[in-house]
Each structure stands twice: as structure tokens, then as C-alpha cells.
N, C-alpha and C positions, 0 to 999 in steps of 0.2 A: 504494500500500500504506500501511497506518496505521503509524504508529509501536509497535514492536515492544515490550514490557515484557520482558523475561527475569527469570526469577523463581526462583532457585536454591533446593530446597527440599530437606532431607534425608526421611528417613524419620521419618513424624509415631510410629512407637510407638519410635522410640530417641533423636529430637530433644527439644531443651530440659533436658538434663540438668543444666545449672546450677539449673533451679528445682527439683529431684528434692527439697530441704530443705522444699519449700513445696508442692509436686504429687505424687499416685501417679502411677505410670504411665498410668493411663487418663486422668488429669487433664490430663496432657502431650501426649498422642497427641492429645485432643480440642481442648484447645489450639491445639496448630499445624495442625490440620485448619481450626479457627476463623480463626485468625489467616491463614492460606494462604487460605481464601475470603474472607475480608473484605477482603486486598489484591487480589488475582483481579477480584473481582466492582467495588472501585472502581476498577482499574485498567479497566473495562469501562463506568462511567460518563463516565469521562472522556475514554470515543471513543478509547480505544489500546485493544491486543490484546497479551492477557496470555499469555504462552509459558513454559512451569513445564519445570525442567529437572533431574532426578531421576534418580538411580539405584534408587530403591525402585518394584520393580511393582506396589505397593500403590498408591501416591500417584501413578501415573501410571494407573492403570486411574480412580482416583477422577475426576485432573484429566480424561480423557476422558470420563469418566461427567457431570460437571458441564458438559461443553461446552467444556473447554478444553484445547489442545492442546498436547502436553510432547512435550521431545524427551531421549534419552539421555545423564546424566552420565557422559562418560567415567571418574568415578571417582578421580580427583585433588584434592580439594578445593575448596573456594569457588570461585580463580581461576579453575581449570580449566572449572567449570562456564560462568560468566558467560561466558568465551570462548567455549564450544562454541554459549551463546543469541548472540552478539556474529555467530559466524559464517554460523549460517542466518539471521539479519538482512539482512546483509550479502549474503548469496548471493538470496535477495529483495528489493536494492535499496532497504532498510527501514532509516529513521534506528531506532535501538535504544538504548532507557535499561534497564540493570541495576537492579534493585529487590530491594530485603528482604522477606521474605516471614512478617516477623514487627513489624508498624509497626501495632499496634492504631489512632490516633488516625487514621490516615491519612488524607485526605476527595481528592474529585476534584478540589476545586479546588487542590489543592496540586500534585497530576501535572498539572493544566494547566499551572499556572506553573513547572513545572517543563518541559515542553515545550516551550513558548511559544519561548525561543531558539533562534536559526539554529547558533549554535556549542557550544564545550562549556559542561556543567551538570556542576555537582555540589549536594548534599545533608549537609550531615555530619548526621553521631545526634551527640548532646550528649555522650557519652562519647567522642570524635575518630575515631569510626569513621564509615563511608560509610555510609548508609543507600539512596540513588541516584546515582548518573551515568550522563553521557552524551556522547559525542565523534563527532565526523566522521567518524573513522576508528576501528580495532582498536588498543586499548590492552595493554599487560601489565597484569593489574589485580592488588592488592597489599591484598587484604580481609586483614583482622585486627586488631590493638590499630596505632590510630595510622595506622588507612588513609589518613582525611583527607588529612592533610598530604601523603603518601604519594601518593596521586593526581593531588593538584595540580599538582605536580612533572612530572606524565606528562600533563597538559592543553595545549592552547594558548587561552592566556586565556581561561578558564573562568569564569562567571557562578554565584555560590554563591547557589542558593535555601534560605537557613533561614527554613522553614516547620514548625510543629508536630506538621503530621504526619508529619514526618521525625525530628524530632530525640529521639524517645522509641523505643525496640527492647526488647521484652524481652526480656530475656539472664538475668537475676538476678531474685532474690525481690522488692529493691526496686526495678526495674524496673514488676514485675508491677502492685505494691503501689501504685506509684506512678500507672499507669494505670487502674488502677480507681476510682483515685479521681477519675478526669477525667471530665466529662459525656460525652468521644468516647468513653471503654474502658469504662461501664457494660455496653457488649454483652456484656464479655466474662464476665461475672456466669454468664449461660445456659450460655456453653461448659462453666465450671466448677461449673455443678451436678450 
């Protein structure tokens, strides 16, 4: 089996509300529609298989519309999700990296290198949140302000890949700002016309 991506996504028409100062709503829903297939689809060049894990029937009817297969957020939050991708992994014998599904610059070769390791990996995004990891075994995972450090703690000597298209996540306006201004997040121009 390929290595498993789990890709916790909320709902693309109530997601990204920090940028609601700088997006209408359609601006936002098309957004993370954007941003969710751009991870998806490089997580699919780089020879792993991307597993979107949502409680919105929207976004799970899309991900199977696109060819990709999502499984049921129990509905608890971030952790709760990454766990429920960690477990069908796990239950198909499948090493499994947790991933954001909001990493405009992303490229494949950075999930290779981020694969690449026999043990754990982590990712931070530049503001000390987790953008990916990945472990041997089933972690408690601990997303939010300060995950980083927060994960590390829960690794066994973990190998940190900072690569750039990890370490940028839009969350905020200057986020956004900041990506578009990279020659990787020019794509994302299209989503918000």
C-alpha cells in the first residue's frame, strides 16, 4: 500500500473565516476548494494517496467526484479528524502523514522529502504550527497555536523537514497576501477571480 496522506478538510462554504476581512464568501468556499485540490492533486504526484477526511457532504461528494477518497469526520475537531485518517491507515497496514489542506506553495518534491524517512517526520508552518507529520505508530495529535513544539514532544526522534512548501498556510489576510506574491501561489490568482 502507498503511503496514506490524510487531509482534514472542513467545509469549503464556512472554512477560512479569518480571511472573511479580505474574501466574500464565494471567494472563500472557492479558495479552499483551490487550495484542497492543489494539495490533493500534489499529494498524487508524488506517488502517495491523498484520503480527505470531512464532515461536510459537500466536500466529500466533490472529493469522490475528483477521484478521491474521504472518509467520515467524527466531528471533534482537527485532532479528532487526523486520528480517524491515522486509523484507517493503520487498519490498511499504511505508513500515514497528516497534511494541511491549505499549503498553497506546496510542490511534490517536498512530500517526497518529507516521506523519504523510515521514522518520524514532522513539518512546522512558520507561525509554530504543524503543517505535516508522520510516526510509526498512532499519536495524540495536538493541532493549534504552538502544535510544533507540541508534537515533538509526542515523537520519537523525529527528523524536521523545513521545506517551503510547508512552512506558509493561509490562515490570515497576510498569509494570503503573502502567497500570492510567490511565483508557487500565482495559481491562486484564478481561484480568486
Amino acid at each position: 500500500m502507498p503511503t496514506v496522506v490524510v487531509i482534514p478538510v472542513k467545509s469549503f462554504r464556512l472554512g477560512k473565516q479569518r480571511l472573511a476581512s479580505a474574501l466574500d464568501d464565494g471567494q472563500r468556499s472557492r479558495l479552499g476548494r483551490a487550495l484542497a485540490t492543489h494539495v490533493a492533486e500534489t499529494v498524487e504526484r508524488a506517488g502517495l494517496l491523498a484520503m480527505f477526511v470531512t464532515d461536510d457532504p459537500q466536500v466529500a461528494a466533490w472529493a469522490t467526484s475528483t477521484g478521491f477518497p474521504s472518509l467520515p469526520d467524527p466531528g471533534q475537531g482537527l485532532n479528532a479528524a487526523a486520528a480517524a485518517g491515522v486509523a484507517w491507515a493503520n487498519q490498511s497496514k499504511s505508513r500515514w502523514i497528516v497534511l494541511h489542506s491549505d499549503l498553497p506553495l506546496l510542490h511534490s518534491e517536498d512530500l517526497r522529502a518529507l516521506a523519504q524517512p523510515d521514522g518520524d517526520v514532522i513539518a512546522p508552518s512558520s507561525d509554530g504550527g504543524t503543517s505535516a507529520i508522520s510516526a510509526r505508530r498512532s499519536i495524540e495529535f495536538a493541532f493549534g497555536p504552538g502544535s510544533f513544539h507540541k508534537h515533538l514532544a509526542r515523537l520519537d526522534s523525529p527528523e524536521i523537514v523545513t521545506r517551503r512548501g510547508f512552512l506558509l498556510d493561509v490562515d490570515s489576510p497576510a498569509d494570503l497576501a503573502s502567497a500570492l506574491s510567490h511565483q508557487r501561489g500565482r495559481w491562486m490568482e484564478r481561484a480568486l477571480a
